[in-house]
N, C-alpha and C positions, 0 to 999 in steps of 0.2 A: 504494500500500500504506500500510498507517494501523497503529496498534500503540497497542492496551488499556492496555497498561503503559508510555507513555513515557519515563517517570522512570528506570527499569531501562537505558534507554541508554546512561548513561553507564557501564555496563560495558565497553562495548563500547574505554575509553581503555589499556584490560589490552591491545588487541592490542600496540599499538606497542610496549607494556614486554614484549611477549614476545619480538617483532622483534628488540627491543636485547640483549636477554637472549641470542639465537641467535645473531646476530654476537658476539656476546662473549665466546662461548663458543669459536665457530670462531678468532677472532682466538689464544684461551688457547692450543687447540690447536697453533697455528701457529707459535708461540713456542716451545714445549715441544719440537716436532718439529726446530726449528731447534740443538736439542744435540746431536743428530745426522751423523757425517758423511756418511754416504751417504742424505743426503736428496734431490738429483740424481737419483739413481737410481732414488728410489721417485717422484717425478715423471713420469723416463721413461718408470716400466711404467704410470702412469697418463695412460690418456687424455682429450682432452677431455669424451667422451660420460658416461667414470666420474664424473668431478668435478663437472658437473651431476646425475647421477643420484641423489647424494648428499644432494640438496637436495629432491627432491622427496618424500621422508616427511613431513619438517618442514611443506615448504607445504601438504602433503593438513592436518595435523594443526593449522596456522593456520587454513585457512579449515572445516576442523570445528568449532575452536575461535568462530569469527566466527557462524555459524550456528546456535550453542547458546547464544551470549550475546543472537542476534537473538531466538530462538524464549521465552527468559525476557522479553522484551519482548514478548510476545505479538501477532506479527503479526496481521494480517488484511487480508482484500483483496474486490474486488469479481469474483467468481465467476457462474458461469451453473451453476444447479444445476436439479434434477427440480423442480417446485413441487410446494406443501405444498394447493395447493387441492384439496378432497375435496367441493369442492357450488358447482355452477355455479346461478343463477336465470336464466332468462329472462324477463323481463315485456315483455309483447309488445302493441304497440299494437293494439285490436278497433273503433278508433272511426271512425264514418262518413267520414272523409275520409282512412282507411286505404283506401276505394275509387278511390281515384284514378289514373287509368291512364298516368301519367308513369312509371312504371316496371311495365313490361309484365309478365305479363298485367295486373296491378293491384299496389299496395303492397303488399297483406296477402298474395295470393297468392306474392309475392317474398318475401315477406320468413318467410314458413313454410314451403317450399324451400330457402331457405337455411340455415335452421333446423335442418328436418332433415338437411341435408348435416351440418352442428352436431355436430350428437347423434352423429350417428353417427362423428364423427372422433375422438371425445372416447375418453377409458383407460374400460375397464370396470368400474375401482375408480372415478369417478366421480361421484357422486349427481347428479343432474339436478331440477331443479324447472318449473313453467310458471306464468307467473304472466300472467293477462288482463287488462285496464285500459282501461276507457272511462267512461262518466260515477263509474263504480267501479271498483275493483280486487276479484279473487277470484283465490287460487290453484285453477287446475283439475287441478295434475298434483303434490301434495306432493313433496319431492326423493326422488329415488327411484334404485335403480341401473338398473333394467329400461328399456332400450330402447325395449321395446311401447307401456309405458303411456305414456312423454312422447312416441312418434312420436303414438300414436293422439290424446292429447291438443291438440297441434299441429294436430292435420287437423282437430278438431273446431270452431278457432275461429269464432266468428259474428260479423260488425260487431253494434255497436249506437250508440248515441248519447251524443254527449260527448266530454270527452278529460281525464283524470285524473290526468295524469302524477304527480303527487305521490300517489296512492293508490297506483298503480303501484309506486312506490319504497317506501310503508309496509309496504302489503302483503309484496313480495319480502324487507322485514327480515325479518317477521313470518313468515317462509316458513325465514329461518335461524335464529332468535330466540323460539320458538314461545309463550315465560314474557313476553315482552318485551311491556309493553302501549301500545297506539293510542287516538287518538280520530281516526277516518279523515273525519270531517266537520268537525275543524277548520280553521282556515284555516294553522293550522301544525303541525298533527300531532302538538301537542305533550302528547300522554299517552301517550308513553312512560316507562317505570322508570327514565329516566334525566331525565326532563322533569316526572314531577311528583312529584318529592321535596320532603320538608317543606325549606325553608331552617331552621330549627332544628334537626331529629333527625336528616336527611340522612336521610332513608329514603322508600321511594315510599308510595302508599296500600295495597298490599298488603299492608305491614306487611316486605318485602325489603329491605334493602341495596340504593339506587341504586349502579348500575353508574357507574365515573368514566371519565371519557371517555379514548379513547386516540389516539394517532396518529393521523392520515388514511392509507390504507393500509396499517396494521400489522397486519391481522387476516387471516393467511393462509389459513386453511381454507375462504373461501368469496368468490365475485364473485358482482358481479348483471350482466346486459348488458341494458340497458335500448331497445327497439325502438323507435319511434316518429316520427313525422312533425314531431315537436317543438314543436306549439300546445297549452299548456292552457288548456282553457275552464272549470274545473269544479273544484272540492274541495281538497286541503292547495295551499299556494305546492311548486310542485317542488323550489325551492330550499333551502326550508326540511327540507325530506325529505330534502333531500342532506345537509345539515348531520347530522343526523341520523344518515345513515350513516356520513359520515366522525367520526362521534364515537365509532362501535361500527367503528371502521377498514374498514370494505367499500368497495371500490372499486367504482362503480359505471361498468361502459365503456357508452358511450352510443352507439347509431347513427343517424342521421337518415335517415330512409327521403323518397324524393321530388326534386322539383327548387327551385333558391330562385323562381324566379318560380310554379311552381305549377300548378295546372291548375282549372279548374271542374267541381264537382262537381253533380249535380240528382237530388231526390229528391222527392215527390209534392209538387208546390206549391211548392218551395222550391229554390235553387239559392247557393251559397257558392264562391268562391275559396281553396282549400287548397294552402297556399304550407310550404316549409320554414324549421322557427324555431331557426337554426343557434345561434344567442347562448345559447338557455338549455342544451342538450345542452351546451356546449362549458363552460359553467357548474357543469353537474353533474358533469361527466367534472375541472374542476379541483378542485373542493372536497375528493370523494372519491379524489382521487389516481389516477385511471383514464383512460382516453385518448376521443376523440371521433373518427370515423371517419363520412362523408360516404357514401352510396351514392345515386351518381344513375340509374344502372340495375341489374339484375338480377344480369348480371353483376359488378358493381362490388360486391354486396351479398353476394357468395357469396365472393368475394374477402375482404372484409370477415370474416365470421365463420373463413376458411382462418385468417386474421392472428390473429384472436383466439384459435384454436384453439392455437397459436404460442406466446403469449402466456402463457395458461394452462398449459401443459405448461412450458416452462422460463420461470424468471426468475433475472435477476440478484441477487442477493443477497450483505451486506456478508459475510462469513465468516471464521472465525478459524481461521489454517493453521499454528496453532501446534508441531501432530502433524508438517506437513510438514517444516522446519526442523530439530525434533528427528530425522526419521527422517534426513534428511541427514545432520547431522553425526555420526549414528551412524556411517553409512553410507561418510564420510570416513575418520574416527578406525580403522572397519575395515582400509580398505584402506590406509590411512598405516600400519598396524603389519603386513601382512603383507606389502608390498614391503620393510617395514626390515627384515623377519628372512628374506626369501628372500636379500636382496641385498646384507643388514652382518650375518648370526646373533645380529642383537640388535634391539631395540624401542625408534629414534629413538636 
């Protein structure tokens, strides 16, 4: 537990003077009582369990008291709450050695079954997007809440040729981001609004207020999960594209579809070994604050997006339970004043 207002702590040195103050006061008592001479007697009629009972308003009313000086220190603590994300992307590897049959029936076929296992485990309040990526990226499914259109999307994909990973990632901002501007043929993506601001006026060529970059995973209402077999051949640095996101806070979760040694691919006249390129996913997944996840079969891959589904739905988060504290010591200081007046007709 961590606390906003540290400084306000040292309130908390009142308890002991309170301490002192209650013995001080019992001690007066006991003093007072002792000019008495049938004080014997009113000992006899009290028993052990009275004379502890006695005590117990006071400590409800100390540790009320500790709890309302904790809650002005404004606790907080790390909590597992609903998440706030409202728009998942998918960008999903289409590139020819998304054919490869280390993961049965094939990559792409696994990995769009699992997919839609995805979709469908996801809250209905939702948005879903689909983003395809081979020597280019295209959104084929804008975020959307309707089920149909990203199942039927999904089913539509087609290999092609290349592998884009880093269009992949522009594209998917550009899918959350829709003002946000690209150059998808550069070698680092970088015309975006927050990349090609004048250094004198601070503003982009649109004439907007460049966006200032934030946290790596501080931007809750949306993830990307990025699919792929993990080799770019083609278009922005991926790395650079993560930068990117982690500069607009999206966490990018990454899966590596495939096995590390790979399998041989052939296609009319030609013939490649497509291996998995575990280093640069594990790369994108740290930059943007998102995690890396390995599927070396089918199963493994369905598994995979369960966890992500996981994932998505709750996260921990740092939280301020400053309400809690307060409703405590309300909660104490209650009950300390209505055993004093059941059990002394008076209040402490």
């Amino acid at each position: 537990m961590t606390f906003l207002w540290p400084q306000n702590l040292w309130l908390l040195l009142a308890l002991p003077i309170v301490v002192a103050a209650y013995l001080w006061l019992l001690a007066r008592r006991k003093k007072t009582a002792l000019r008495y001479a049938g004080l014997s007697l009113v000992k006899e009629a009290i028993g052990p369990a009275q004379r502890l009972r006695r005590h117990v308003p006071p400590l409800l009313f100390l540790l009320a008291l500790a709890a309302m000086l904790l809650a002005v220190a404004r606790p907080a603590a790390t909590v597992t709450l609903p998440s706030q994300h409202e728009t998942v992307v998918l960008a999903m590897d289409v590139s020819g050695s998304m054919r490869a049959e280390d993961v049965e029936p094939n990559r792409l076929a696994a990995a769009q079954a699992a997919a839609r296992s995805f979709v469908n485990a996801q809250p209905g309040g939702t948005r879903i997007g689909i983003v395809a990526f081979a020597g280019a990226a295209q959104i084929t499914q804008p975020p959307t809440a309707s089920r149909d259109d990203v199942l039927a999307a999904i089913d539509s994909l087609q290999l092609q040729q290349a592998t884009a990973i880093g269009s992949g990632i522009l594209v998917s901002l550009k899918a959350l981001f829709p003002d946000a501007q690209f150059d998808l043929q550069s070698p680092h993506g970088r015309r975006m609004a927050s990349a090609d601001a004048s250094a004198s006026t601070g503003s982009s060529a649109s004439g907007r207020p460049s966006p200032k970059p934030v946290a790596p995973g501080s931007y809750s209402s949306a993830a990307i999960i990025l699919l792929t077999d993990g080799q770019s051949t083609t278009g922005p640095n991926p790395i650079d594209a993560a930068r990117l996101a982690a500069e607009r806070g999206v966490r990018v979760f990454t899966v590596g579809v495939g096995t590390a040694n790979g399998q041989i691919v052939r296609g009319e006249g030609w013939s490649m070994r497509v291996g998995l390129d575990e280093e640069s996913l594990k790369t994108i997944a740290d930059l943007t604050r998102g995690e890396y996840f390995y599927a070396g079969n089918a199963l493994d891959l369905k598994k995979i997006y369960q966890t992500l589904n996981s994932k998505l739905v709750l996260e921990k988060k740092e939280t301020e339970i400053t309400a809690l504290f307060a409703a405590a010591a309300a909660a104490l200081a209650l009950v300390s004043a209505v055993l004093s007046l059941l059990w002394f007709s008076r209040i402490l």
